[in-house]
C-alpha positions as CSV (number, residue, x, y, z in Angstrom):
1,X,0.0,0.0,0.0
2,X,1.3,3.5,-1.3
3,X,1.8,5.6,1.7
4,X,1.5,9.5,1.5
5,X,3.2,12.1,3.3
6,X,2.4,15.2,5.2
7,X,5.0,17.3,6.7
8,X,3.5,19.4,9.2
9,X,5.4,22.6,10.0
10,X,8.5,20.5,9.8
11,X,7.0,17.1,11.9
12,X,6.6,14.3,9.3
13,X,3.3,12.0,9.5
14,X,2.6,9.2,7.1
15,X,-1.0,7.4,6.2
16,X,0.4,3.9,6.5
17,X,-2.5,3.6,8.5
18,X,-5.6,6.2,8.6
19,X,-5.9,9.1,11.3
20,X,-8.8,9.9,13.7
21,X,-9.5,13.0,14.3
22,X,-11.0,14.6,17.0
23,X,-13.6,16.8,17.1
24,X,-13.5,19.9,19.8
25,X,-16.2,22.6,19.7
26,X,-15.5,25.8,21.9
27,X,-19.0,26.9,20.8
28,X,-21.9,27.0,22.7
29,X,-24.6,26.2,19.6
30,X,-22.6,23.4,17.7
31,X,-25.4,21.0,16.2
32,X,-24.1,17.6,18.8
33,X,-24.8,18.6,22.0
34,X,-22.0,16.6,23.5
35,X,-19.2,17.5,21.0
36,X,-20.0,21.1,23.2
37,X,-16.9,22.6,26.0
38,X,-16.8,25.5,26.4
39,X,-16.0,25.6,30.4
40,X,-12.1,25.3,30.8
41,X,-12.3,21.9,33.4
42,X,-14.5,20.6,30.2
43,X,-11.9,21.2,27.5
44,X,-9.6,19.2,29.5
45,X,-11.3,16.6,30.1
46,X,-12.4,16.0,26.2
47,X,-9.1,16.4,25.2
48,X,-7.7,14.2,27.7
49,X,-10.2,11.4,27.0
50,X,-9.5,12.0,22.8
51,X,-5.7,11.2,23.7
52,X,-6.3,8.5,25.6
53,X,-8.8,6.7,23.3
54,X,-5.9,7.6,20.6
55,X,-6.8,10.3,18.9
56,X,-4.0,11.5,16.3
57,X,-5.4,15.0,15.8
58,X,-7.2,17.4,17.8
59,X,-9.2,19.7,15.6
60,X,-10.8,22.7,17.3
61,X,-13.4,25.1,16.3
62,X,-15.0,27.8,17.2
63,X,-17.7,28.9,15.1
64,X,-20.6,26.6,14.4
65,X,-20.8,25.3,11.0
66,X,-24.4,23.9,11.5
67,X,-27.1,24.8,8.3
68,X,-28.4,28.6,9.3
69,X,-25.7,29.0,13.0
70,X,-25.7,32.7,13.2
71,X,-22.4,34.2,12.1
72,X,-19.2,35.2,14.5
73,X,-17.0,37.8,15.0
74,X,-13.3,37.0,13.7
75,X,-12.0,38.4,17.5
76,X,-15.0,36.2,19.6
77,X,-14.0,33.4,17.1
78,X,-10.3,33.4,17.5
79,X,-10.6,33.8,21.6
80,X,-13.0,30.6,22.0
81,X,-10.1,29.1,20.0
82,X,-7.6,31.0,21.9
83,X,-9.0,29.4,24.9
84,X,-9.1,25.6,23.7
85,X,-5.5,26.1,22.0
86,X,-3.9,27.8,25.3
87,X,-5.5,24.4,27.2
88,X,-4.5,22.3,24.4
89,X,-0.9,23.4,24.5
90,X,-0.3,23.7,27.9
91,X,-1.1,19.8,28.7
92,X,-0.4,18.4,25.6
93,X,2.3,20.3,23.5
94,X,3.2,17.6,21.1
95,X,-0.4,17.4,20.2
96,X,-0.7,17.5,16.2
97,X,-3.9,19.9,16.3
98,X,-6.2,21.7,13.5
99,X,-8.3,24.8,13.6
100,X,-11.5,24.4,11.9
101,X,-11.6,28.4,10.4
102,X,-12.4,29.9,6.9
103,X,-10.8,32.9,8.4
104,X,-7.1,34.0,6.8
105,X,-6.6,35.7,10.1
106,X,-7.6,33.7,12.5
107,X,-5.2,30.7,10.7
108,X,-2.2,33.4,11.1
109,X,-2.8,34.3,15.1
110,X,-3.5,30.3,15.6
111,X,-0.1,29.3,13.6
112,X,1.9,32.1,15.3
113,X,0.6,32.0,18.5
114,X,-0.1,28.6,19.3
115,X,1.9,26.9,16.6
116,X,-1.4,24.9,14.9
117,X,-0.2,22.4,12.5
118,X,-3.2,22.5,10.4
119,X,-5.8,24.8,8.8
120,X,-9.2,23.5,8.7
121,X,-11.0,25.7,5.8
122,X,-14.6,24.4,5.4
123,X,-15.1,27.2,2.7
124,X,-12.3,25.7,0.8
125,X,-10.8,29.0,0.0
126,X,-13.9,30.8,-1.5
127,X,-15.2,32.6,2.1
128,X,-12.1,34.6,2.7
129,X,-9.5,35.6,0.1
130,X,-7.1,35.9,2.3
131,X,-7.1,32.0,3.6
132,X,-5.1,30.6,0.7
133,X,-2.0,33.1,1.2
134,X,-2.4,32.9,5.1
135,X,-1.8,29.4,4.6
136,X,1.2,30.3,2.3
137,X,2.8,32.0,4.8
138,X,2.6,29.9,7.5
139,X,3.7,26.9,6.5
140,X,0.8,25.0,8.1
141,X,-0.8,21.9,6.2
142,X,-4.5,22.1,4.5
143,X,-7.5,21.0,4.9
144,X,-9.2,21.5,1.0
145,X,-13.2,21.1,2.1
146,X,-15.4,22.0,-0.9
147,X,-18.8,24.0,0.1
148,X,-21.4,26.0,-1.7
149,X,-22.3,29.1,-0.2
150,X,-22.1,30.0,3.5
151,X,-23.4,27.6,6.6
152,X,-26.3,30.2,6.6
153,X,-27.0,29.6,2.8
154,X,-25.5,26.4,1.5
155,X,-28.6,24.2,1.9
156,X,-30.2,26.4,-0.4
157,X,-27.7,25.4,-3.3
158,X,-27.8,21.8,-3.8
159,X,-28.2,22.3,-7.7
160,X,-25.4,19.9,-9.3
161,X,-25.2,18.4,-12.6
162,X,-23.4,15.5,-11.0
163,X,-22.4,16.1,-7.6
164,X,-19.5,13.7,-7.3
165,X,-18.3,14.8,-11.2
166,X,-18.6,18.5,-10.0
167,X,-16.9,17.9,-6.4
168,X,-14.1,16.0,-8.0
169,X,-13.7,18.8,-10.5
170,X,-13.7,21.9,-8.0
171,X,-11.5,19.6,-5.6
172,X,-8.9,18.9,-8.7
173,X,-8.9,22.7,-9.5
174,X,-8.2,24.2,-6.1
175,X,-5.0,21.6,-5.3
176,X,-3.8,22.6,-8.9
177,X,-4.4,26.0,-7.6
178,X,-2.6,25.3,-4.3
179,X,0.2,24.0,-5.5
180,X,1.1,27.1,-8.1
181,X,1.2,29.0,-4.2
182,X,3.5,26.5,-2.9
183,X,1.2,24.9,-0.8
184,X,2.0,21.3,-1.2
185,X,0.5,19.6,1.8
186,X,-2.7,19.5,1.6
187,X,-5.4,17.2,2.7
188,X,-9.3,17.3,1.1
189,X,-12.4,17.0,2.1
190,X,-15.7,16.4,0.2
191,X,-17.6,18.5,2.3
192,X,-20.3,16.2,3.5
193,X,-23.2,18.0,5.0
194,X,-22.2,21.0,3.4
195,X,-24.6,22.3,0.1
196,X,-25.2,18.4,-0.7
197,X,-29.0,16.8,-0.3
198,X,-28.9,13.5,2.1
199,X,-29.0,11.6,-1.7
200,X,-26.3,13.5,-2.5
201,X,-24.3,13.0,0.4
202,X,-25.0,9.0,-0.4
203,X,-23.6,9.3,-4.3
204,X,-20.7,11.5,-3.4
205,X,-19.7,9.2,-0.6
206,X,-20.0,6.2,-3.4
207,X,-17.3,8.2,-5.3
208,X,-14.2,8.1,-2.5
209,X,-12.4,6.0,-4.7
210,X,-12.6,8.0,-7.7
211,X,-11.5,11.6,-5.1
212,X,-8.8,9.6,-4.4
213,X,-7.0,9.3,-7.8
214,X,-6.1,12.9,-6.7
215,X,-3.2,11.6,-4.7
216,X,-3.5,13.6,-1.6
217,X,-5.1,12.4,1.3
218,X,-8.9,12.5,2.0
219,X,-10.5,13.4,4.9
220,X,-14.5,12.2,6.0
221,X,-16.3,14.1,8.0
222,X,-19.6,12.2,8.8
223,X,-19.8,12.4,12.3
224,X,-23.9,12.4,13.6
225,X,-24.9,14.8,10.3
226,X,-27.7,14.8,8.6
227,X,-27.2,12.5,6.0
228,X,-27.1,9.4,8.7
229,X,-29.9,10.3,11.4
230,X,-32.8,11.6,9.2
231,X,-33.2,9.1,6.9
232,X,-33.3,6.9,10.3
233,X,-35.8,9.1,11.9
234,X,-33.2,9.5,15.4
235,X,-32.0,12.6,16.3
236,X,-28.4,13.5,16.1
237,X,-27.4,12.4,19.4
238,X,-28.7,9.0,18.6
239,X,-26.1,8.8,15.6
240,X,-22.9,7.0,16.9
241,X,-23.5,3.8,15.7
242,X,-24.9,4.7,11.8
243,X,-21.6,6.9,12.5
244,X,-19.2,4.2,13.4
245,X,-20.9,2.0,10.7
246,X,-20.2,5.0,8.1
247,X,-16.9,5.5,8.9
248,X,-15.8,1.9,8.8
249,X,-17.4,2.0,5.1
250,X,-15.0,4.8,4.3
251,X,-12.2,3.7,5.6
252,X,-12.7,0.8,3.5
253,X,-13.5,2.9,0.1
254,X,-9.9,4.4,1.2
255,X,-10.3,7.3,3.4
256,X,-7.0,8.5,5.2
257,X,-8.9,10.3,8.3
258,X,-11.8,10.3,9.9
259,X,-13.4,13.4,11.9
260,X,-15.4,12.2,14.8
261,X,-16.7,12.9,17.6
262,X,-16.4,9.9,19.7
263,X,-12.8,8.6,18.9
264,X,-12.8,5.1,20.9
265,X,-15.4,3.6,18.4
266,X,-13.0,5.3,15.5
267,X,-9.8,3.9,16.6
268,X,-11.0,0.4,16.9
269,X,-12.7,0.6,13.8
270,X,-9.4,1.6,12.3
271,X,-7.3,-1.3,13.8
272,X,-9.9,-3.9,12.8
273,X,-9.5,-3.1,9.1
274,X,-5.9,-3.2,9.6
275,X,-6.4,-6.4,10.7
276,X,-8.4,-7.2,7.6
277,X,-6.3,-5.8,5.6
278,X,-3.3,-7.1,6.7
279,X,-4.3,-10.6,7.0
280,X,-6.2,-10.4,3.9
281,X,-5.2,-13.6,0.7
């Protein structure tokens, strides 16, 4: 198995086997109620917990991404994530962690201050001009997510032709794009959730294989969304186990990292298809 290669801010981490992220909301109104710290004995605690369970990433986010989450201030976004860093950095300093921000700023004060290793950009570039050469500058490695819109509109532009054809295209674009800024190491996301119906959330995830003929790493982000609860008719705190079920399906299709909210489930999941793998005729 081909193995790819990130270097992040000069610390070198390989996909021999996929990552787990972890998710950490210093937000009040994210849409999973217990993915929610915002109290500084909280943050440890969820971070402490993701580390043990073996998380390989800490991402951490401070504006709600939800469909229609009122909009934030780039100074009350960067000091929830302020917050969660200082904790973050203090207890765990060899901690590889992201910053989930479409905000060129905000990635600048996070890599300089707290030396982030990764910028999380749900917009994918297209919410802030700034973002691409902030992550330029920096040195940081990227998270590519593609997204329609804002989180207060994208539900309302779901038109595709072909949604995985038109994802694959945008996605191939931007890393061409990237890499003419010397921006090599970059990760991408499909953006699941994000401007896609639950049907097309189903067809694009069908199409992993074919994003990853664009030989960077691939992130999935399916964690309690939409796409797994409603058509179950549970809520989104009743979502772990369509979530672990989903993210062993990736995993399978190829996915390099997974962005979860409960990491224990994620982490076994992973080293029972190495297993398979491994052990495989």
């Amino acid at each position: 198995m081909k193995s790819t290669t990130l270097n992040l801010r000069g610390r070198l981490i390989d996909f021999d086997r996929p990552k787990v992220m972890g998710i950490l909301n210093v937000t009040p109104d994210s849409f999973y109620s217990s993915s929610r710290d915002y109290a500084d004995e909280a943050i440890v605690r969820r971070v402490e917990t993701m580390k043990r369970e073996g998380a390989d990433i800490v991402d951490i986010g401070g504006y709600s991404t939800r469909p229609g989450a009122p909009s934030v201030s780039p100074e009350e976004e960067y000091s929830r994530l302020s917050r969660g860093l200082e904790i973050v950095r203090r207890h765990w300093p060899e901690a590889v962690v992201s910053v989930d921000t479409f905000r060129g700023s905000v990635a600048r004060r996070c890599v300089a201050e707290w030396e982030v290793d990764i910028i999380n950009d749900i917009g994918g570039g297209t919410l802030d001009p700034d973002m691409w050469p902030a992550v330029a500058e920096t040195g940081a490695a990227y998270i590519l997510m593609h997204m329609r819109g804002t989180p207060q509109t994208m539900q309302t532009l779901t038109d595709y032709e072909d949604v995985a054809a038109d994802v694959i295209s945008d996605l191939a674009f931007k890393c061409a794009s990237l890499r003419e800024l010397g921006i090599s190491d970059v990760i991408v996301d499909p953006g699941f959730g994000f401007a896609k119906t639950v049907g097309q959330n189903y067809r694009l995830f069908s199409a992993i294989p074919e994003i990853k003929k664009l030989g960077v790493p691939l992130l999935a982000g399916i964690s309690h969304k939409t796409m797994l609860w409603k058509p179950l008719g549970i809520t989104a705190d009743e979502s772990t186990m369509p979530t672990v079920a989903l993210d062993a399906v990736a995993l399978y299709l190829g996915a390099d990292i997974v962005r979860v909210h409960e990491v224990l489930p994620a982490v076994q999941t992973v080293k029972m298809l190495g297993l398979l793998r491994d052990n495989s005729i």
